[in-house]
N, C-alpha and C positions, 0 to 999 in steps of 0.2 A: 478893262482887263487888268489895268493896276491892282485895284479896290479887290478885285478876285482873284490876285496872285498872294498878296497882302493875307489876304483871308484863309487860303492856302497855306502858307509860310508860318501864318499864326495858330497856326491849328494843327500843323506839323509842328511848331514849339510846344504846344499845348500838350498833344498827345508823348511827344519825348516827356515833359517834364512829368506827367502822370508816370511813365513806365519809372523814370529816377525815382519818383516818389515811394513807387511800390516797390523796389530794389532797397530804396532806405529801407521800408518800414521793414522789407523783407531782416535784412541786415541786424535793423533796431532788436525785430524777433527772437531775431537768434543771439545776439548779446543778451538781449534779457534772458533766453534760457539758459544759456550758458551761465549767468550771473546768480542764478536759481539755483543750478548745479554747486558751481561753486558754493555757497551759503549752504546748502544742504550738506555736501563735502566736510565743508570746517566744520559745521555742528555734527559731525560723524566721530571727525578726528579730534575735537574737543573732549567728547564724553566719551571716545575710546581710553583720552589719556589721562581722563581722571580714574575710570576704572582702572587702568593700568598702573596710578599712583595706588589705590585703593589694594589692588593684587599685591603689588609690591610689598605694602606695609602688614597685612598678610601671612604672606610667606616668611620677613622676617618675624609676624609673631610668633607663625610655625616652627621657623627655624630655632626659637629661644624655647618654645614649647620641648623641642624634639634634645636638644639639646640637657634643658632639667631633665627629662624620661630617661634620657644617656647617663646621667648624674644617680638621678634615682636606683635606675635597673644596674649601675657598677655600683651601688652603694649597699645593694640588694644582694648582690652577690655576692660580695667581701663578704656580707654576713654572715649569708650560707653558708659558705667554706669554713666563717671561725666554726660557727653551730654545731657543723659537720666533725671537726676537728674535736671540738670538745665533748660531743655526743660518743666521738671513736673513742674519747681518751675516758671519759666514764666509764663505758660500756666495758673496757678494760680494765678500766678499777675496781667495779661489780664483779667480775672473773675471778679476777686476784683474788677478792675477798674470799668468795664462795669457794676459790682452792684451797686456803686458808682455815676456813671456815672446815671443809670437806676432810681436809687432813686431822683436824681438832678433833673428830666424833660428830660435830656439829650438822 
């Protein structure tokens, strides 16, 4: 009865140490998924933040682009106005003449 109490007792350690095992492994399982995640995560947030440097640099070229155009289009316009200005002041001086001209016989 010993030798089969023994063999009993051994085999209820046996069978416990099985169930720990697969509790590890269970365990093991799931750290490695998680470890998975993780790694996939950071390689997310890595090439989010280079794109996000890449955007960045970008928008200020945009912003230097928009900026000349700003330069440009107020520089465009001074011109106009002189153009304008001097087109008025001819167009007047044409008048003059022609009433000039008009009072002569001409």
């Amino acid at each position: 009865m010993t030798d089969n109490k023994k063999n009993i007792d051994l085999s209820v350690l046996i069978d416990q140490h099985k169930r720990e095992i697969f509790e590890f492994q269970k365990k093991e399982s799931e750290w490695i998924r998680v470890q998975n995640q993780f790694d996939g995560t950071k390689l997310i947030v890595e090439e989010l933040a280079a794109k996000n440097i890449d955007l960045k640099k970008e928008i200020d070229r945009l912003a230097e682009e928009n900026d000349n155009l700003r330069t440009v289009n107020s520089s465009h316009k001074k011109l106009n106005g002189e153009l304008r200005r001097d087109n008025k002041y001819l167009a007047k001086q044409v008048e003059d003449y022609r009433e000039i001209l008009k009072k002569a016989g001409l």
